[in-house]
C-alpha positions as CSV (number, residue, x, y, z in Angstrom):
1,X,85.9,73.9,104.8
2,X,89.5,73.8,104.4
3,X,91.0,76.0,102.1
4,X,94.3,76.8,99.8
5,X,94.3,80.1,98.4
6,X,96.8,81.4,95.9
7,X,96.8,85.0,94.3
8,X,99.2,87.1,92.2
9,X,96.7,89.2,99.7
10,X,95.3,87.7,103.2
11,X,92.9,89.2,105.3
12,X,91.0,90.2,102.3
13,X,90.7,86.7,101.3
14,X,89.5,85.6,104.9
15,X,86.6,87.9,104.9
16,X,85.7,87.2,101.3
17,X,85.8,83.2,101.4
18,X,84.3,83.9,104.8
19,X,81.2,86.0,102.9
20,X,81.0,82.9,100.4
21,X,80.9,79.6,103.0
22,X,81.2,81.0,106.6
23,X,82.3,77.9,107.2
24,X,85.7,78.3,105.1
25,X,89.1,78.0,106.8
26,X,92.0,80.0,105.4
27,X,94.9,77.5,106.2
28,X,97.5,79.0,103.6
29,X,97.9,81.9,101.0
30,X,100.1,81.8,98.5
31,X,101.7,85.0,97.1
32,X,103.2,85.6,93.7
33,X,105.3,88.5,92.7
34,X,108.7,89.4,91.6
35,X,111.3,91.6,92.3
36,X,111.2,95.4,91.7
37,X,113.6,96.8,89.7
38,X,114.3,99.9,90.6
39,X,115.9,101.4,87.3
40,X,112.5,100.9,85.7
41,X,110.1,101.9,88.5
42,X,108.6,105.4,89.3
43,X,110.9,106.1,92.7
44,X,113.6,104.2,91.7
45,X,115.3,102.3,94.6
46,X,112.9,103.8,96.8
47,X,110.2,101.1,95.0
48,X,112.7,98.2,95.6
49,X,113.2,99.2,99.7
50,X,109.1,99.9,99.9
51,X,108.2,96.3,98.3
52,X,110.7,94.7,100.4
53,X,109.1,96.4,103.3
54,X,105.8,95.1,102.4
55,X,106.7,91.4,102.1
56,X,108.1,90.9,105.3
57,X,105.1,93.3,106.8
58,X,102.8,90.7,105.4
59,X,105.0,87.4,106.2
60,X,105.4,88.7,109.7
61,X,101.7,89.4,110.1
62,X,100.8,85.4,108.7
63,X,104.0,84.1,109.4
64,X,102.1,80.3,109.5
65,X,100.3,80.2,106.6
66,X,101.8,82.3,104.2
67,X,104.2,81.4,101.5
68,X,105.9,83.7,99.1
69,X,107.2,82.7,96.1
70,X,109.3,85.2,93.6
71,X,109.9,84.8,90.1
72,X,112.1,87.3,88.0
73,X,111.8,90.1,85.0
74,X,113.1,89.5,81.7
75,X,114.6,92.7,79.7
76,X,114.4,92.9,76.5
77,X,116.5,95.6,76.0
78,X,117.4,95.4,71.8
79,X,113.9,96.9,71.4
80,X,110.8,95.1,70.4
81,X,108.6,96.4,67.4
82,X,105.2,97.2,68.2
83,X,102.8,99.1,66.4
84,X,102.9,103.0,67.8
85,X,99.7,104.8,69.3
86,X,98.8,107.9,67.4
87,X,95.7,109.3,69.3
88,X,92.6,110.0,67.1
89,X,94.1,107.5,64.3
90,X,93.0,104.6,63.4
91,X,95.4,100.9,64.6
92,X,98.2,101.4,61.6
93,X,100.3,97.6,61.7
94,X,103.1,98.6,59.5
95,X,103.8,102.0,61.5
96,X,106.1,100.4,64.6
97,X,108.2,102.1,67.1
98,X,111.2,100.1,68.9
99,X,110.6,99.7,72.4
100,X,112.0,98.1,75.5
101,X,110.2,95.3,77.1
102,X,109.3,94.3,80.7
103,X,108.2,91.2,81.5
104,X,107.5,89.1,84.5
105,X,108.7,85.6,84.2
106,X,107.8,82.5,85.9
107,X,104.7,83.6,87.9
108,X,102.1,81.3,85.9
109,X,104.4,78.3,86.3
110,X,105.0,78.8,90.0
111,X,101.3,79.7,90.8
112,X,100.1,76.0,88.4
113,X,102.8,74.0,90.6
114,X,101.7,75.3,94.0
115,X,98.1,74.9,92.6
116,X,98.7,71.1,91.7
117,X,100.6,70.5,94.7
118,X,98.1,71.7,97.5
119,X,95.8,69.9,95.3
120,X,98.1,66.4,95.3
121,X,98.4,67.0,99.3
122,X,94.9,66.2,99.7
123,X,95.3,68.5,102.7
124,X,92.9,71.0,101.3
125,X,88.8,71.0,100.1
126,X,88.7,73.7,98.2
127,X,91.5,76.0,96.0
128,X,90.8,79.3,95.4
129,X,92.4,81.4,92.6
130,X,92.4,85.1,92.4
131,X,93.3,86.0,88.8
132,X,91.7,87.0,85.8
133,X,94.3,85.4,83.5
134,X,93.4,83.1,81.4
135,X,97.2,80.9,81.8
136,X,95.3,79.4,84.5
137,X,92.7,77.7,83.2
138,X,95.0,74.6,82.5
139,X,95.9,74.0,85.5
140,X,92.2,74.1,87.2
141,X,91.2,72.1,84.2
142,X,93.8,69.4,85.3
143,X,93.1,69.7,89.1
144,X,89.1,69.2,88.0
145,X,89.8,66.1,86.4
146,X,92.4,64.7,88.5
147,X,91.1,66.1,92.3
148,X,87.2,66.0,91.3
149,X,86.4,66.0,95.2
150,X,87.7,69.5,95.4
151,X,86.1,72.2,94.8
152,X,87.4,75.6,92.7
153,X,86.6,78.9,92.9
154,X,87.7,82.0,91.5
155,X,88.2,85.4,92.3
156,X,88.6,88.6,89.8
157,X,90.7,91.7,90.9
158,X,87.9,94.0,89.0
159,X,85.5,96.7,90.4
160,X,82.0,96.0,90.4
161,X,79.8,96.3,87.2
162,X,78.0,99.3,88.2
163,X,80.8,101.5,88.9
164,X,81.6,104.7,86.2
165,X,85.2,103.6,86.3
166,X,86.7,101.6,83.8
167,X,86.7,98.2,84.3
168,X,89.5,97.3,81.5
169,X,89.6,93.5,80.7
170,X,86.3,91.2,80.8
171,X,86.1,88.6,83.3
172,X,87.9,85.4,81.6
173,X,85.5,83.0,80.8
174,X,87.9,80.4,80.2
175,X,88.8,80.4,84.1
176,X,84.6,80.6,85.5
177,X,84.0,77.5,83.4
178,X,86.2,75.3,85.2
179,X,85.1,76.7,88.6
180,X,82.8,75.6,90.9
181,X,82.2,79.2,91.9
182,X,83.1,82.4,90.9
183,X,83.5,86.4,92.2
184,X,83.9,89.0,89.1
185,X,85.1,91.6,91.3
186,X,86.5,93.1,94.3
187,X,84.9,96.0,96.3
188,X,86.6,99.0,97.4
189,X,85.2,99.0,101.5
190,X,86.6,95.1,101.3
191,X,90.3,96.4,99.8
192,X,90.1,99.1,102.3
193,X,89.1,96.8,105.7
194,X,92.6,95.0,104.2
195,X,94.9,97.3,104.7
196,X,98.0,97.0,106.8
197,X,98.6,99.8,109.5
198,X,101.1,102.4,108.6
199,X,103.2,101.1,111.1
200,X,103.8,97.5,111.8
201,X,105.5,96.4,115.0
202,X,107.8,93.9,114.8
203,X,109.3,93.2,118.0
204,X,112.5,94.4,116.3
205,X,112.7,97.4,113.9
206,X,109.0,99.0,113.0
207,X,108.1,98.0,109.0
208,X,106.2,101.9,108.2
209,X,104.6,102.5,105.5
210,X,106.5,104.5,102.4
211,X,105.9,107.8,102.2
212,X,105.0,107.7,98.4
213,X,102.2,105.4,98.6
């Protein structure tokens, strides 16, 4: 089975889809991120140089079938009032604090498009989503209704259920109910078989892994 896959990585997709129809075909990933910015991250401009490093590890190790595509951040630097945290207190609305807010912009958009396109294409059977956020659920609503010969699946970036870690948001229902088939979490042996080498060899220049991750 032919398949599109889009996510907001690749090998760990093959195996997966693999585990769910061994006779799935990865024939493109789609990757969705945007730019550090390195006045806001932990390492500074050490963040920006190691996410650049990692992109073109990954598009030179699927250079054929895998597309990147970056939106942008959007600062809201005039502050933004938002209720303040006091530990041990009850949620108090009318005590705010000003802060500065980070956001990532144009990810959903770009993610639907590409969605709605491979689906248009007709070159794919199936579309596979790896996201727990619930923006999506339009656009595999439409692509049910408008593609009905392809099948949907989704994928949630959670640990199992019977881990003593915290699982933080439930998986969306809104997303497994227009899917054909659904995957509430990810292992950590199938994250780890995933991994890049520290060192990737480019012909050129060796990409290495930072030494802060």
């Amino acid at each position: 089975m032919a398949c599109g896959c889009l996510q907001k990585a690749g090998r760990s997709i093959d195996r997966l889809l693999h585990s769910q129809d061994p006779d799935s075909q990865v024939l493109r990933v789609h990757y969705f991120s945007a730019p550090a910015l390195g006045r806001f991250a932990t390492h500074g401009d050490d963040s920006v140089v190691a996410q650049q490093s990692y992109l073109r590890a990954l598009q030179h190790r699927n250079p054929d079938r895998l597309v990147m595509t970056m939106g942008k951040h959007s600062l809201d630097n005039k502050g933004t009032l938002l209720p303040e945290y006091v530990e041990g207190q009850p949620y108090d609305r009318t005590r705010r604090v000003r802060v500065w807010k980070l956001e990532e912009k144009q990810t959903d958009v770009n993610l639907a498009l590409a969605m709605y396109r491979d689906a248009a294409s007709h070159a794919f059977q199936q579309l596979v989503v790896c996201s727990n956020d619930s923006d999506v659920e339009p656009v595999l609503k439409a692509i049910r209704e408008d593609f009905p010969q392809i099948r949907l699946g989704v994928v949630t970036p959670r640990m199992p259920p019977d881990t003593h870690r915290s699982t933080g948001r439930a998986v969306s229902s809104s997303l497994s109910q227009q899917a054909h088939w659904t995957r509430g979490y990810l292992l950590d042996a199938e994250l780890e078989a995933a991994q890049m080498p520290s060192r990737v060899q480019t012909g050129k220049k060796p990409i290495s892994k930072p030494s802060h991750w």
